[in-house]
Each structure stands twice: as structure tokens, then as C-alpha cells.
N, C-alpha and C positions, 0 to 999 in steps of 0.2 A: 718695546719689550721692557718689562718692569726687572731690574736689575736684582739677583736673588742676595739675600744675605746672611749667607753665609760666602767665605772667601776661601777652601779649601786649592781653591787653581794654585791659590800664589803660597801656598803654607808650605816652607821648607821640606824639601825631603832627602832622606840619606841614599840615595842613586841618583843617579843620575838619569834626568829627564827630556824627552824628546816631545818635538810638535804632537805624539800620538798619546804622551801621557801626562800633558798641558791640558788635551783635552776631552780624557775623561775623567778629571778631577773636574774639570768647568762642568760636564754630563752629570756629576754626581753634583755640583752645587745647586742647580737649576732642581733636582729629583726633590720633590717633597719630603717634610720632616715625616711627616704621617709615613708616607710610606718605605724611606730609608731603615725606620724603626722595626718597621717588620720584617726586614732580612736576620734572617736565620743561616749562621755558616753547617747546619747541619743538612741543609735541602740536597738533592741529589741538581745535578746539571741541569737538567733538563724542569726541574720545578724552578732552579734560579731563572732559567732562559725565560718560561711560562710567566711568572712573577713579572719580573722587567720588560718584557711585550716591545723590547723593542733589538731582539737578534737575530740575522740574517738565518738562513736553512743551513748554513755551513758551520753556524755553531760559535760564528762570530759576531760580536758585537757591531749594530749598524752606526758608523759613527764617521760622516762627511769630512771631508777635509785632514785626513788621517794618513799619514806616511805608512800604517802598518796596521795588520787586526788587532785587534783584543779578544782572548780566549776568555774561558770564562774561570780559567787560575789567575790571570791578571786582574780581571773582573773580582774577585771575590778579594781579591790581596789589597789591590783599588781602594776597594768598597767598605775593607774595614779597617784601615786608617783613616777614612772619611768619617766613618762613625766615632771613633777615639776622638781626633777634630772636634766632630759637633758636641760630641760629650763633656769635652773641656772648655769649647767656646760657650756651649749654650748657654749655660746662667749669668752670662756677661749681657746676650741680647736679648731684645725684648722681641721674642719669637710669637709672631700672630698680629703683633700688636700694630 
């Protein structure tokens, strides 16, 4: 498996972090640039859930090896520090190349 790079797993955060929120910042490093860009914080639940294709019927994030769910307010809180990340990392890496 080709190693993604971007490095949001390990990028400092101001709470405090558990095995469950280790990784889904690794779930968001792996998620293409294409398609992280098109998250929209205005979508309703259920078009974020549609969009990302990958959360269980209970409305939580499917994510193996996980002490605890992820809703999809963690999910979206997640999601857009990740995007702030790639926004400040990107011009540093050569993304595609």
C-alpha cells in the first residue's frame, strides 16, 4: 500500500487524542485531494453520509480498529481541520507529481 502524503495523523492537535481520533485523521490522509475539496460544511447529514460512501445505517462512521463511533459532528469537526492542514501544507508538496 502506497503511503499517502499528506501527514495529518501526526499534525498536533489542541484536545486531546485517542486510538479513535488517531484514526480518522489517518481515514482523512488516505481520502483523495479531489475529493476532500469537495466537502461542503453546508450539506445536510445525510448528503455528507451519501458523499463519503463509507457509513454504517446507524449514522456512524465505518472505521475498524476503533475504541468508539464517529458521528457525523465529529466527522465534519475532523474534516475541516484536515482541510485547513492540506491548505497550509499544500504549496510545500508537489501534489500529483
Amino acid at each position: 500500500m502506497e503511503q499517502p502524503i499528506w501527514n495529518f495523523e501526526q499534525e498536533p492537535s489542541l484536545e486531546p487524542m485517542d486510538e479513535t481520533s488517531v484514526n480518522l485523521r489517518a481515514y482523512f490522509d488516505r481520502m483523495a485531494d479531489e475529493k476532500i475539496r469537495q466537502y461542503s460544511p453546508s450539506w445536510s447529514d445525510d448528503q455528507l453520509i451519501e458523499w463519503d460512501g463509507n457509513f454504517r445505517d446507524d449514522g456512524n462512521l465505518l472505521m475498524l480498529c476503533s475504541e468508539r463511533d464517529v458521528d457525523t459532528y465529529e466527522y465534519r469537526k475532523v474534516i475541516e481541520e484536515c482541510i485547513r492542514y492540506r491548505d497550509r501544507v499544500r504549496p510545500l508538496l508537489k501534489v500529483g507529481a
